[in-house]
C-alpha positions in Angstrom: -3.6 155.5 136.2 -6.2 157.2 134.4 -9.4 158.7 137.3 -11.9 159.7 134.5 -12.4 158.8 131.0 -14.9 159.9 128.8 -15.2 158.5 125.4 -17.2 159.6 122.4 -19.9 160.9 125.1 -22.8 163.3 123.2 -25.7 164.5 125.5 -28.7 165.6 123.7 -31.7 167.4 124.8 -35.4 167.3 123.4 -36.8 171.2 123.2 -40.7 171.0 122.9 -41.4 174.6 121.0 -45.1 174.0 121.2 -46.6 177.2 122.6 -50.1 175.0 123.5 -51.2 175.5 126.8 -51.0 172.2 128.8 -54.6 171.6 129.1 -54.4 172.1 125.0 -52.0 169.8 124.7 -53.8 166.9 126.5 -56.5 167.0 124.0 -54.1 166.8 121.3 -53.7 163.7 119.1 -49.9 162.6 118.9 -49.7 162.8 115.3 -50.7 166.4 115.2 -48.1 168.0 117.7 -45.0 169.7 116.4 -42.3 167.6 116.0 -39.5 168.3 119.3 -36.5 170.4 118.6 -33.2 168.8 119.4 -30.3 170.4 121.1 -26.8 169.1 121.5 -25.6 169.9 124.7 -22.5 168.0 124.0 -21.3 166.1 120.3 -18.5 163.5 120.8 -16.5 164.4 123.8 -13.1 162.5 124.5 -10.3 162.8 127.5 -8.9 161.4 130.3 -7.7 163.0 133.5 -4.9 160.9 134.9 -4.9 160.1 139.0 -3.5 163.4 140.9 -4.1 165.8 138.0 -6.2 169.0 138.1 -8.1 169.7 134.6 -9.7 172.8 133.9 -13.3 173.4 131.4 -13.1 176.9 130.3 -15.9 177.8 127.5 -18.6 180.4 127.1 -22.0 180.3 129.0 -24.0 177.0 126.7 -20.6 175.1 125.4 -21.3 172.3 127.9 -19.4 172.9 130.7 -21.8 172.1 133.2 -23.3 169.3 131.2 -20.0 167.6 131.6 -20.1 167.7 135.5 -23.5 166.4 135.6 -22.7 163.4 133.6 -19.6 162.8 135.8 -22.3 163.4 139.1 -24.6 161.2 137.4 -27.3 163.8 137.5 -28.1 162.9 134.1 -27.2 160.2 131.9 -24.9 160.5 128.5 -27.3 159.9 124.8 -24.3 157.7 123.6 -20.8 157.1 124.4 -19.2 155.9 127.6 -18.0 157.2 131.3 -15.5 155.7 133.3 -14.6 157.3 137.0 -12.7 155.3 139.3 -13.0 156.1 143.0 -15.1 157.8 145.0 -16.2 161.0 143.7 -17.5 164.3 145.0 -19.3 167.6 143.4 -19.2 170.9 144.4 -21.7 172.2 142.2 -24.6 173.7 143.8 -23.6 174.8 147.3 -26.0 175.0 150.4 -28.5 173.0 147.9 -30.3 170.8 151.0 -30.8 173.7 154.0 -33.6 173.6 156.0 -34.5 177.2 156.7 -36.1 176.2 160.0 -32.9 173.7 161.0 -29.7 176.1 162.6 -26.1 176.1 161.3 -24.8 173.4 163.3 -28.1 170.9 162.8 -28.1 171.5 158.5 -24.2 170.8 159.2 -25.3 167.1 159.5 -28.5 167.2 157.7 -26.6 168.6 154.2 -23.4 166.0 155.2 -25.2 163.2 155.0 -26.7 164.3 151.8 -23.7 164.6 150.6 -22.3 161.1 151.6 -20.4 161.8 154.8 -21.2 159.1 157.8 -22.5 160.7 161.3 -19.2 160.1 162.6 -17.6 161.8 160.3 -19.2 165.0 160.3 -18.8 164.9 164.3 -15.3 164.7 164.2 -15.3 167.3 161.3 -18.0 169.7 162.7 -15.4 172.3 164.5 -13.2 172.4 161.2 -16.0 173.2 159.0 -17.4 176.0 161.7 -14.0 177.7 161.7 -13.7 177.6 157.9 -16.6 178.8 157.3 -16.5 181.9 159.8 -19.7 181.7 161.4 -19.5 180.3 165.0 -21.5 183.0 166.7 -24.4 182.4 164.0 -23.8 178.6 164.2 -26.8 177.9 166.0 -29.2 180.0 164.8 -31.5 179.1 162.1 -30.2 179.7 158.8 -33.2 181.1 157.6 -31.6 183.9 159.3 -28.2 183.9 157.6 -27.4 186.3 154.8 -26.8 185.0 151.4 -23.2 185.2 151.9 -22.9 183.2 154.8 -25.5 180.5 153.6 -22.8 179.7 150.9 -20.4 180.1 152.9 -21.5 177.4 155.4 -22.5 175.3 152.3 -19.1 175.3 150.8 -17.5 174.5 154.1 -19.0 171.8 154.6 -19.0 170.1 150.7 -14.7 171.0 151.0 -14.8 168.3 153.7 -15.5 165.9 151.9 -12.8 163.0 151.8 -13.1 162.2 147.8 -10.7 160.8 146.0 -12.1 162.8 142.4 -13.5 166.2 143.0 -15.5 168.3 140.7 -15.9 172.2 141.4 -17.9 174.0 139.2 -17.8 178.5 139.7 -17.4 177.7 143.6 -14.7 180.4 143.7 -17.4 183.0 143.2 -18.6 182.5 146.8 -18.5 185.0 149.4 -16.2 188.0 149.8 -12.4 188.4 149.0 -11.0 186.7 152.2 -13.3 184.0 151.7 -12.3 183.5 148.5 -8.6 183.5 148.7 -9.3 181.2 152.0 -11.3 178.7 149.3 -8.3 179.2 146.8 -5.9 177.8 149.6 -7.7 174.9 150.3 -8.3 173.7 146.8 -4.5 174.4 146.2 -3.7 172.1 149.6 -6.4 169.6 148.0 -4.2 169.6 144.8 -1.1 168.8 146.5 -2.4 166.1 148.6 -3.2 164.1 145.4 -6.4 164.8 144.9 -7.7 164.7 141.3 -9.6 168.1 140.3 -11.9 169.4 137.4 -12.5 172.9 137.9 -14.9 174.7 135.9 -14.6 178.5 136.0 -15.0 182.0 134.7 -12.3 183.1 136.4 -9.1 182.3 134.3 -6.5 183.6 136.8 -7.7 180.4 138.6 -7.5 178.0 135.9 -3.7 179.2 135.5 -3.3 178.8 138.8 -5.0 175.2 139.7 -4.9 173.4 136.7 -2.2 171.1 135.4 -4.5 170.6 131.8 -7.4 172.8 130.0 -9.7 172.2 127.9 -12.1 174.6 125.8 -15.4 174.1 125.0 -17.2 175.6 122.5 -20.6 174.6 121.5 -20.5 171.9 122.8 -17.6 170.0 121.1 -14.3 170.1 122.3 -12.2 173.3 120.6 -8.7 172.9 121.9 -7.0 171.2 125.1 -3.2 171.2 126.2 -1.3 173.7 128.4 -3.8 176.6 130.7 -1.8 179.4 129.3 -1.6 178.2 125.4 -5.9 177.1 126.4 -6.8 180.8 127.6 -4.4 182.4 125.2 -6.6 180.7 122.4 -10.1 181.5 124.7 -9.6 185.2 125.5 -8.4 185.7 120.9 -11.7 184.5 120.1 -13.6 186.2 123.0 -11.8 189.6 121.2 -12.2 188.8 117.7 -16.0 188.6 118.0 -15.3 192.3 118.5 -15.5 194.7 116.2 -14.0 198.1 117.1 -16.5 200.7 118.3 -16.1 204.1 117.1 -17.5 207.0 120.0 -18.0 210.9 118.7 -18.6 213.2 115.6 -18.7 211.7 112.1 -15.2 211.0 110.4 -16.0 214.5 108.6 -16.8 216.8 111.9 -13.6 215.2 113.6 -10.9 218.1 114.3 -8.7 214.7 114.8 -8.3 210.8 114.5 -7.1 208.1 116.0 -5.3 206.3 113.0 -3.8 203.6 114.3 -1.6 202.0 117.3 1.7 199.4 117.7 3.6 198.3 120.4 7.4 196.9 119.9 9.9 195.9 122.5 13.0 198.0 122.9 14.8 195.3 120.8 13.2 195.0 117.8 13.6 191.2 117.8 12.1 190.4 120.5 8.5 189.9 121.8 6.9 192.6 124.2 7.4 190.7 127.4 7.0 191.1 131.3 9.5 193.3 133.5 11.0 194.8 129.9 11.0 197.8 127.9 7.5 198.2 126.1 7.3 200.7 123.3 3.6 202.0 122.0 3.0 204.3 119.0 -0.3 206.0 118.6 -1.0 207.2 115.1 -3.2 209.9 114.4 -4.4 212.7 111.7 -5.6 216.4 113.1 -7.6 218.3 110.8 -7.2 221.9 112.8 -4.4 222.9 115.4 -5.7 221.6 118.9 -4.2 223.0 121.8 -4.5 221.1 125.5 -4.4 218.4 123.7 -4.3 214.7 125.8 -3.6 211.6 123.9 -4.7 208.4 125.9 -3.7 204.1 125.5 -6.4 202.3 127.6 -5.7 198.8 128.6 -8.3 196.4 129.8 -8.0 192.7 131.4 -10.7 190.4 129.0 -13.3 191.0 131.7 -13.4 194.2 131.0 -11.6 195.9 133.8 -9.4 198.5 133.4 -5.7 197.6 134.8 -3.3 200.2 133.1 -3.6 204.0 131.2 -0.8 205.6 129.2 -1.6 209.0 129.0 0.6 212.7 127.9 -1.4 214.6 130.5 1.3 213.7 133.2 3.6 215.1 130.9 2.7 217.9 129.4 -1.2 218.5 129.7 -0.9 222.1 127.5 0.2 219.8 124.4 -0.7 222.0 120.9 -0.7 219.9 117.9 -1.0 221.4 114.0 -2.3 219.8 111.0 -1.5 216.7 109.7 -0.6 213.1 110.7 1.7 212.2 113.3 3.0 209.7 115.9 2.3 209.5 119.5 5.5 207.5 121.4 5.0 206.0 124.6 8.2 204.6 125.9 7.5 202.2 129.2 11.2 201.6 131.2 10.1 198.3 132.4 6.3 196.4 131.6 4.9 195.5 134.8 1.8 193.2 133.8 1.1 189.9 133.7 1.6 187.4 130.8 -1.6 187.6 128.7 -3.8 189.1 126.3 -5.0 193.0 127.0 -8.0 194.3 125.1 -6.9 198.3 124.1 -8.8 201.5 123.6 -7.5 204.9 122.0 -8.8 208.5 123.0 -8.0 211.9 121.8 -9.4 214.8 124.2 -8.9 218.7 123.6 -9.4 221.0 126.1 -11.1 218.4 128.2 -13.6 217.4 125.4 -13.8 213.5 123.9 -12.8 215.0 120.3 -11.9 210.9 118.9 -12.3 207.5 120.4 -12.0 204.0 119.4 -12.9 200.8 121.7 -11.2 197.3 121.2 -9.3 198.7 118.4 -6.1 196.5 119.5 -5.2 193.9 121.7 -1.5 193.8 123.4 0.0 190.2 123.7 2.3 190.6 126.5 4.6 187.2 126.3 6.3 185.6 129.6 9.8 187.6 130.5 10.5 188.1 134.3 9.2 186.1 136.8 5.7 187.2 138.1 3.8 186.1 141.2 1.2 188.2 141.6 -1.0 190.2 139.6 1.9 192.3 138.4 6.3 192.6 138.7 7.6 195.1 140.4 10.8 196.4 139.1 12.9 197.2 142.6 16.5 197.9 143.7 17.7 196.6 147.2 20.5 197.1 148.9 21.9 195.3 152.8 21.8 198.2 155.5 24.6 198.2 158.1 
């Protein structure tokens, strides 16, 4: 049975650009203010999410994400098209949104519950399991005006994940307090999954949306881009996050270079196959050196989309006293087994000499690493075991 159905839905917002004062405005006649601005927050959004399914909204900042929970919250109303939700439904959207500052822990505990649409009796017999989850019971009754930031959402959170919904909505709740905390939040959403519960999970974080999601979706301004599988969703997400980017070009002027980076592949070990997890990866950086360089490193960057560095192939391991002469050659890297994750890596290219940045080129490539052996974490680890005696 289909939980939430939105057809043809378009949400539209009126933008008054008038840079009138307010007290100008009122003395205004109608018919000589500027006509409003109209923005589309959403244009002709369709899909269903089936009873028991988990759907993530993955998009950049502005392509409606959070438009889309707020009609489903009924925070705001749709300009045309319809909404259907069947059962009770839930949002955990703006955490902690309801504390008294005065009020402890333990009395905006019932205060914030019942805000949210949980019964007295109800938060009583809950009360203990949202104090150990959220890991604050010696500050539980002290007023929260008191609390740092972190455990303000961490309280708030607690208490919206006990709700009993039968739809629940999460929208960047994974970004709330520190690691533990997190992976603890991670847990119960994945127990929330499996008990049937029917999820849309909006989120930065794509490892999540891999992980939680049966079904995404990408938004892009405002209209629906793509939907289907998580991985073919991001895939799609994290090529056009790249291709907005040209390659950036760091040191002398192609003329004053001594050398440049020309340009970089990667191949498996079989040429007819794919570069794929827990196999041989083989990457050849092209370059051109207009005088002989001695202590000479040649360096392969890799980068997850965020922008955090995960993995370096470097020769200054090797042999960091590496002369080079004139001319164009090949750099080969030869990795025995490819230990990351399925996905798309954004790739840089260096050249140093004698310590000095003498070439360098950012986002000049991006590695598709396809599915091979079976990961579980954040990377495979290539081991041999044997049974001792």
């Amino acid at each position: 049975m289909v939980d939430i159905s939105l057809n043809h839905v378009s949400k539209r917002y009126l933008i008054d650009d008038s840079s009138r004062s307010p007290s100008r405005r009122w003395h205004t006649f109608d018919f000589l203010r500027k006509p409003e601005k109209v923005k589309w927050a959403l244009r002709d959004v369709s899909f269903e999410v089936e009873e028991g399914e988990s759907l993530g909204i993955i998009g950049n900042n502005g392509a409606g994400k959070s438009t889309i929970l707020k009609l489903l919250s009924r925070i705001t109303a749709p300009t045309s098209g319809e909404i259907r939700i069947r059962g009770r439904l839930a949002g955990l959207v703006e955490v902690s949104s309801g504390f008294h500052p005065e009020l402890t822990g333990r009395e905006n505990i019932f205060l914030n519950g019942s805000m949210l649409g949980m019964t007295r009796s109800e938060i009583t017999g809950k009360i203990e399991s949202i104090i150990e989850f959220a890991g604050i019971r010696e500050y539980i009754d002290v007023p929260v005006k008191h609390y740092s930031s972190g455990m303000y959402v961490r309280l708030g959170f607690s208490i919206a994940a006990h709700l009993d919904p039968d739809i629940l909505l999460l929208d960047e709740v994974l970004a709330v307090g520190d690691l533990a905390f997190q992976a603890k939040c991670l847990d119960l959403i994945s127990q929330l999954r499996k008990s049937g519960r029917t999820m849309i999970l909006i989120s930065h974080d794509l490892a999540a949306i891999q992980k939680l999601c049966d079904h995404a979706m990408l938004l892009q301004r405002g209209q629906v881009l793509m939907s289907g599988s998580p991985a073919d969703v991001i895939e799609h997400y994290e090529r056009i996050a790249m291709s907005v980017e040209e390659p950036i070009y760091v040191g002398a002027g192609a003329d004053a270079k001594l050398a440049e980076c020309q340009n970089l592949a990667f191949t498996s070990e079989d040429s007819d196959q794919s570069v794929r997890t827990g196999y041989p990866m083989i990457a050849r950086f092209g370059f051109r050196a207009h005088e002989i360089l001695d202590d000479v490193v040649f360096n392969i960057l890799f980068y997850w989309p965020s922008g955090y560095l995960c993995a370096q192939l470097t020769t200054s391991l090797s042999d960091p006293h590496l002369r080079i002469g004139r001319g164009s050659g090949i750099v080969e890297f030869h990795c025995p087994v490819l230990e990351v994750q399925p996905g798309l890596y954004r790739v840089d290219v260096a050249i140093e000499s004698n310590g000095v940045s003498i070439d360098s080129q950012r986002r000049c490539s991006v590695l598709r690493v396809h599915p091979g052996k079976s990961v579980l974490g954040d990377f495979y680890m290539d081991t041999v075991w044997r049974m001792l005696p």
